[in-house]
C-alpha positions as CSV (number, residue, x, y, z in Angstrom):
1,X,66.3,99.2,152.8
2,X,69.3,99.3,151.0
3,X,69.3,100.4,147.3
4,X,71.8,98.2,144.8
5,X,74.0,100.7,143.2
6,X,74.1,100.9,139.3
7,X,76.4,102.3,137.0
8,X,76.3,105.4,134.9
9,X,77.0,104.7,130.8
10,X,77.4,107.6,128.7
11,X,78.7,107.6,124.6
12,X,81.3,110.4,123.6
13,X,80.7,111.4,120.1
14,X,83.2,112.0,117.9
15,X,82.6,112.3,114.6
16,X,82.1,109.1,112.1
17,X,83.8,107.8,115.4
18,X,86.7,107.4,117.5
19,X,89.3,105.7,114.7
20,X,90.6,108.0,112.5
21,X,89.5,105.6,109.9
22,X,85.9,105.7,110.6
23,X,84.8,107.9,108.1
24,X,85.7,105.8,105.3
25,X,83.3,102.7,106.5
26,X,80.1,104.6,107.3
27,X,77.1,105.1,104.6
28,X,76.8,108.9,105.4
29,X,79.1,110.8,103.1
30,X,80.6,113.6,104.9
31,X,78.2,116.2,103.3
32,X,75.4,115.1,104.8
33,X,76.4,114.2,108.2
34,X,78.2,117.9,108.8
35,X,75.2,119.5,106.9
36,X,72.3,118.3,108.4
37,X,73.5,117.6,111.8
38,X,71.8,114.2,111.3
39,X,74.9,111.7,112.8
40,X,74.6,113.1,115.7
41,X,70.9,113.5,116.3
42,X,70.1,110.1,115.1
43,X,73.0,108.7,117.6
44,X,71.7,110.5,120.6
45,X,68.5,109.7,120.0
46,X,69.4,105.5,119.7
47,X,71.6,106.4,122.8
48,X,68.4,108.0,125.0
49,X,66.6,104.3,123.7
50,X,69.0,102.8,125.7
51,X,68.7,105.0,128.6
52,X,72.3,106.1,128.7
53,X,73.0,108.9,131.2
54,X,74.3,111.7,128.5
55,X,76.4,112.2,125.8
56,X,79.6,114.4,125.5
57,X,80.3,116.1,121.9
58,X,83.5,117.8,121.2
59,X,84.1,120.7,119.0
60,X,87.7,121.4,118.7
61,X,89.7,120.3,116.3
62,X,90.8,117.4,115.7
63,X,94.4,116.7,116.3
64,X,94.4,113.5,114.1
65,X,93.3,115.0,111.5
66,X,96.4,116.9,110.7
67,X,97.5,113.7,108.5
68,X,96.5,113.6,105.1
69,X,94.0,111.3,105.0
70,X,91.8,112.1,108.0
71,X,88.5,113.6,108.5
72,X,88.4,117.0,109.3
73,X,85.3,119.3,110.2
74,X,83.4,119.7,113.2
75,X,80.1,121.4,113.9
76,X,79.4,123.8,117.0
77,X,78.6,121.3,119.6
78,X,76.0,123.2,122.1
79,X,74.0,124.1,118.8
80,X,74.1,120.9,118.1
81,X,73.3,119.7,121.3
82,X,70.6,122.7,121.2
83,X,68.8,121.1,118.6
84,X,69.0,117.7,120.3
85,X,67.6,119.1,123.4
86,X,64.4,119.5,121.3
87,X,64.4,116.1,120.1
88,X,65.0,114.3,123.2
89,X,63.1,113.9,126.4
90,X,65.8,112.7,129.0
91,X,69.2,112.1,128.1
92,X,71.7,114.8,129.8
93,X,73.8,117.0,127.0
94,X,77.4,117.6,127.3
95,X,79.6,120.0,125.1
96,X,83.1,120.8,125.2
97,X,83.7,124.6,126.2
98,X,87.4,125.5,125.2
99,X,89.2,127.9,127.8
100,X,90.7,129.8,125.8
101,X,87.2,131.1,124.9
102,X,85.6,134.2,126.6
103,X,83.5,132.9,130.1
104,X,80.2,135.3,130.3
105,X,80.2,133.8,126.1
106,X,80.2,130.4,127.6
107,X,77.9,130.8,130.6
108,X,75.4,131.9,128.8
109,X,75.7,129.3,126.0
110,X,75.6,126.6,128.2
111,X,72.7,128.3,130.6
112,X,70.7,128.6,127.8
113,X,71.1,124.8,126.9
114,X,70.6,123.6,130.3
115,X,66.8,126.2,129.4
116,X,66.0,124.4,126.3
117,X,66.6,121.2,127.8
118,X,65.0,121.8,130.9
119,X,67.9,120.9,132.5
120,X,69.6,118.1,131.1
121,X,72.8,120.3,130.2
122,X,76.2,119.5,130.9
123,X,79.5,120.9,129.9
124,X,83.5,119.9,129.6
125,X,86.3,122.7,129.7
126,X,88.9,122.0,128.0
127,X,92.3,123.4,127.5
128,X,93.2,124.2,124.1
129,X,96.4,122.8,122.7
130,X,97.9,123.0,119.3
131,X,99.7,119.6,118.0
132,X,103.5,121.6,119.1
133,X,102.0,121.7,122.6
134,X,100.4,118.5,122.6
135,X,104.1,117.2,122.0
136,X,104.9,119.4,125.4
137,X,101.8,117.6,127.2
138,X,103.0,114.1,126.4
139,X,106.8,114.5,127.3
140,X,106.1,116.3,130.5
141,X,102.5,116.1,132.0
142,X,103.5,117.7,135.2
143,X,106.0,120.2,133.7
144,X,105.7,123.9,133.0
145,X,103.6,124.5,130.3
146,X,100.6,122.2,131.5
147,X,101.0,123.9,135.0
148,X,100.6,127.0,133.4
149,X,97.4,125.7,131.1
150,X,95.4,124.2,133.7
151,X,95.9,127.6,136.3
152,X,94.4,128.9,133.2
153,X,91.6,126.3,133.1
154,X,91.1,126.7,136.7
155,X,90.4,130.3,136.7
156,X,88.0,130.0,133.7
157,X,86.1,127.3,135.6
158,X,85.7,129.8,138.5
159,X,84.7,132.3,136.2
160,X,82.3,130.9,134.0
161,X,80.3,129.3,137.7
162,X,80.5,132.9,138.8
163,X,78.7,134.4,135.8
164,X,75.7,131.5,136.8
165,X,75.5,132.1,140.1
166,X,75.3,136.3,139.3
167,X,71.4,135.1,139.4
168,X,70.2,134.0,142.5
169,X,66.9,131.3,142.5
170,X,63.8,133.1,142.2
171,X,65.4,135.8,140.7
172,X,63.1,135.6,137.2
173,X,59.9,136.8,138.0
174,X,57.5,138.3,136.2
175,X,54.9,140.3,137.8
176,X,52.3,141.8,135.4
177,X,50.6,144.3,137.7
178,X,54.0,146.0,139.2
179,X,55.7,145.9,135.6
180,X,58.4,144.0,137.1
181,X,60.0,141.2,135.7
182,X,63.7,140.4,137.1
183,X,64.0,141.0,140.8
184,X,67.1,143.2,140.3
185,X,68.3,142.4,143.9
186,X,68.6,138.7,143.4
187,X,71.3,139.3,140.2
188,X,74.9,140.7,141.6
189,X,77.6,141.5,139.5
190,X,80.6,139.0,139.1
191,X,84.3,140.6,139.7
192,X,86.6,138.1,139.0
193,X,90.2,138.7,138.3
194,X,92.9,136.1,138.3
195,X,96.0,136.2,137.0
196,X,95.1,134.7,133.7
197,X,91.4,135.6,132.9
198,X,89.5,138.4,134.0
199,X,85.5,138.6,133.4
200,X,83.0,141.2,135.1
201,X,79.5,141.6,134.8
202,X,75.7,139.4,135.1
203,X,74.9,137.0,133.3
204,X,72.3,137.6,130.5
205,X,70.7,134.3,130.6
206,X,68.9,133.4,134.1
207,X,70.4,130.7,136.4
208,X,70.1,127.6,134.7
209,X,67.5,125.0,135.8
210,X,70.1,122.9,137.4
211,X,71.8,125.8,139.0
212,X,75.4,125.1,137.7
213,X,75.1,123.0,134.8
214,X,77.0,119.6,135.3
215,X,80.9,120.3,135.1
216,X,82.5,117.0,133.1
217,X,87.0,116.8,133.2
218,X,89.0,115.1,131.6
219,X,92.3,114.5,133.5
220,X,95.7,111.8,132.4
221,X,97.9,113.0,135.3
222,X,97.9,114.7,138.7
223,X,98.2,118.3,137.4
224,X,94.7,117.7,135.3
225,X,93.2,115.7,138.3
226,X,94.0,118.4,140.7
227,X,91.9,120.4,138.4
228,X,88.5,117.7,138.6
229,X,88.9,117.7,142.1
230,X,88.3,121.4,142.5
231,X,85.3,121.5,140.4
232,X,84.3,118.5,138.6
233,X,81.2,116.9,139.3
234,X,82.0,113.7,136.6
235,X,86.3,113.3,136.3
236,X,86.8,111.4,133.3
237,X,89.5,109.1,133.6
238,X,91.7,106.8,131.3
239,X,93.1,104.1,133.2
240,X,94.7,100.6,131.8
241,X,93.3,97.9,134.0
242,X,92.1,97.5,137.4
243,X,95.0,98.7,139.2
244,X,95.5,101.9,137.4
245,X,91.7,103.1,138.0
246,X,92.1,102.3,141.8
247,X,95.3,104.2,142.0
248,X,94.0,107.0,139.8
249,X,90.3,107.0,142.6
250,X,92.7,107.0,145.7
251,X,95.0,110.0,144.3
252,X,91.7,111.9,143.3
253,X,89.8,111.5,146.4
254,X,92.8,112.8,148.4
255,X,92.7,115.8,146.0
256,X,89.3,116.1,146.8
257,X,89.5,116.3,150.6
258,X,92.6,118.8,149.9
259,X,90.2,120.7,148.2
260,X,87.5,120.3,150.9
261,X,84.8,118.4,149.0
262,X,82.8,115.8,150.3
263,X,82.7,112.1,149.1
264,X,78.8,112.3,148.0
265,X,79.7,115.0,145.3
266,X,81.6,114.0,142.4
267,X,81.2,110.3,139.7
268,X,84.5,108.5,138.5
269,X,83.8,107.9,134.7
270,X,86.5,105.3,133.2
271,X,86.8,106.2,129.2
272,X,87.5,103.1,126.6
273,X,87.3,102.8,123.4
274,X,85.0,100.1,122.2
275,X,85.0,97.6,118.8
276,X,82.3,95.4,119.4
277,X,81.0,92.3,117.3
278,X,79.4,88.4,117.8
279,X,83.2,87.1,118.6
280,X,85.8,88.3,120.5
281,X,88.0,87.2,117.0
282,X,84.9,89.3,114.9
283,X,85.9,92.1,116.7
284,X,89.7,92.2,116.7
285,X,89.1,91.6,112.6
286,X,86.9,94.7,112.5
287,X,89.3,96.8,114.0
288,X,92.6,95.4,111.8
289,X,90.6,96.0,109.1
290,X,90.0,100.0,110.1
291,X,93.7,99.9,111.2
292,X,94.2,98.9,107.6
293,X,92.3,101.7,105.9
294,X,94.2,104.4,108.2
295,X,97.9,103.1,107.9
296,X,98.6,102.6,111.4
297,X,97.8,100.9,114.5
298,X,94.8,102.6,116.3
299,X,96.5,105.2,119.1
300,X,94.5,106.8,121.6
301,X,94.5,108.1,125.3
302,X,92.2,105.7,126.5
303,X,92.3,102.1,126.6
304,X,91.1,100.4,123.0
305,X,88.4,97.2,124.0
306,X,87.7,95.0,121.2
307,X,85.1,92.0,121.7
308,X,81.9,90.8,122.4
309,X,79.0,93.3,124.5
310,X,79.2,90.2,127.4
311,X,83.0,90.6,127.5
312,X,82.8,94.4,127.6
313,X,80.5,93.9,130.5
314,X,82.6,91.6,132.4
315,X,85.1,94.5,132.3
316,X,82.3,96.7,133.4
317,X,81.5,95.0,136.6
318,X,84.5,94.3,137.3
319,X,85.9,97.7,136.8
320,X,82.6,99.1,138.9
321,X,82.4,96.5,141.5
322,X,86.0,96.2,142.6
323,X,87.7,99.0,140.8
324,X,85.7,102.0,142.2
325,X,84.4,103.3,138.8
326,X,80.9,104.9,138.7
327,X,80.8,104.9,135.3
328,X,81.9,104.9,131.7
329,X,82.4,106.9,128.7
330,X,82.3,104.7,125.8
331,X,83.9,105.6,122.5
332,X,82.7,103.9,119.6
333,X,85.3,103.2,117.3
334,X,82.8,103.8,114.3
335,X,79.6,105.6,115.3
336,X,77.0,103.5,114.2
337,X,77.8,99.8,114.3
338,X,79.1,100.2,117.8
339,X,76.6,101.9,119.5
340,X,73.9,99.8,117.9
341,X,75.8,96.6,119.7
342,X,75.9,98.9,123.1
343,X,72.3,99.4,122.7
344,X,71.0,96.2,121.6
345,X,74.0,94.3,123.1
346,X,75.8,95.3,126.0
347,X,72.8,97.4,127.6
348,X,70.6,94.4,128.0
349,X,73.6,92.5,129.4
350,X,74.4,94.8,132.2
351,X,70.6,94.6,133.0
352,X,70.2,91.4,133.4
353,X,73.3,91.6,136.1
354,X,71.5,94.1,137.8
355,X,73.7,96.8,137.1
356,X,71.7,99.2,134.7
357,X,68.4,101.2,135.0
358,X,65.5,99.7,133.5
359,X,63.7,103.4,132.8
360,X,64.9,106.9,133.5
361,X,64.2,108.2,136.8
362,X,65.1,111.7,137.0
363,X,64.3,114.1,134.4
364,X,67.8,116.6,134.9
365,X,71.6,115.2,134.5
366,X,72.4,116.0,137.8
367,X,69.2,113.8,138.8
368,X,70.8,111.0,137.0
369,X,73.8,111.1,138.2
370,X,72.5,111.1,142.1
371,X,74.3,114.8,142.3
372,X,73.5,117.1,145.1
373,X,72.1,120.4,144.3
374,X,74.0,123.1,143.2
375,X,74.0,125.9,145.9
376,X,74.8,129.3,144.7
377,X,78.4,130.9,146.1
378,X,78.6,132.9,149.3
């Protein structure tokens, strides 16, 4: 018996949303969003109604906001996500971890959400880049100075894995009568020493339910995609049409075999950003008018959809069924009017085509993702 393959949807949260404008059409004022948390818990729990995968929440600073006129502020996404994990049941939790930041630091934070969510954690590493560099980024994405930035990004990945697999399984015991309660011969010390971070030491948090928390990348070119094929288990991926995702599959899965992983162990996630409404003309109206509050044309890295939930899931399927994708990341342009149409719109859409889950079947991330177990390192 052959089981129909669906697709993965998960939401990115970025503030009020992904337009820089966003802020200035949503009820919250910017006080009590940042202050209680509350746009972000009350999105990811409307997201978990509609069954979505998980949900990714940056923390580093914006780079938009450097223009007058543009939100600025972020909280600490794993506490965030911490807090979430208590509200939620199922949905898989996915913070940004910045590489510049120390690894055993990290580990541990994101071990311990991957505990309090009983393993629905996730995480994103992500090179940190001021706006001057950013400038270096987009003139030259295979040149110098991103070489130099992902090696960097590469070793911390290794790092941060090592620190998780310093326990083995079983290695949190508790036995009452002999007074022990870690078996001291299932945690080893991690040694690793690259030519751009160095980190020693156990971890203090026990493996993680899922064993390695689910790694998420975002890659544009081939020096960042060289980078997912190493250790992602979801590559995030912004291509233009059709074409472009298939190209952008082909060149990762030979960077995967280069790397010597199999074809079972990794999802393609296509990102876009959504404005979605009753008519495609609805739609295109909402966003001139957010373009009009910021100054400017909407810009992003990703691919800008505006229309109806039905249209959005004829890109879907098409991008899934002939383009190779596993999955999307949706950005809403503004936080809550577009999720509530991906919800109650394009969610019920993509069921009735047979491509989305009717209930959760797997309790961890990696479960609804279809990932393999993560084995501890030799």
């Amino acid at each position: 018996m052959t089981i129909e393959r669906r697709l993965h949807l998960a939401l990115s949260l970025d503030g009020f949303g992904a337009h820089p404008a966003a802020w200035r059409r949503t009820s919250r004022t910017p006080e009590s969003a940042f202050g209680s948390g509350d746009l972000h818990l009350d999105a990811i729990a409307r997201a978990e109604h509609g069954l979505l995968d998980f949900v990714t929440l940056d923390d580093t600073w914006p780079l938009h906001a450097e223009r007058p006129g543009r939100a600025r502020g972020r909280l600490e996404a794993a506490l965030v996500l911490a807090v979430a994990a208590a509200r939620t049941s199922r949905i898989g939790l996915v913070p940004t971890a910045l590489a510049s930041r120390l690894p055993g630091e990290v580990a541990d934070r994101i071990a311990t959400l991957d505990h309090l969510s009983a393993g629905r954690a996730g995480w994103r590493p992500r090179v940190d880049v001021t706006p001057e560099q950013l400038a270096l980024v987009l003139a030259d994405q295979g040149g110098p100075f991103v070489v130099e930035a992902f090696a960097g990004a590469d070793e911390f990945v290794q790092a941060v894995t090592g620190f998780w697999d310093s326990w083995a399984p079983g290695a949190l015991v508790g036995d009452r009568e002999s007074g022990r309660f870690a078996d001291q011969e299932l945690i080893r010390r991690t040694d690793f020493a690259g030519q751009r971070v160095r980190a020693s030491g156990s971890a203090a948090v026990p493996r993680p339910p899922q064993g390695r928390p689910v790694t998420a990348i975002l890659g544009h070119a081939t020096v960042p995609y060289r980078l997912a094929a190493r250790h992602a288990d979801v590559a995030f991926v912004t291509p233009t049409d059709r074409d472009g995702l298939i190209a952008i599959r082909e060149e990762l899965e030979g960077l995967r075999k280069e790397a010597g992983r199999t074809d079972g162990d990794g999802r393609l996630f296509a990102d876009l950003n959504v404005v979605l409404a009753g008519t495609q003309a609805a739609a295109h109206q909402r966003l001139a008018d957010l373009d009009g509050l910021d100054g400017e044309p909407f810009s992003s890295d990703a691919t800008t959809f505006a229309g109806t939930p039905a249209e959005l899931a004829d890109l879907l399927e098409d991008w899934f069924r002939e383009g190779g994708a596993d999955g999307f990341r949706l950005r809403p342009a503004l936080l809550a009017e577009d999720l509530d149409a991906v919800v109650e719109g394009l969610v019920p859409e993509l069921r009735r085509r047979g491509l989305f889950r009717t209930a959760y079947t797997a309790d961890t991330l990696r479960g609804h993702l279809g990932l393999p177990a993560a084995e501890r390192s030799a």
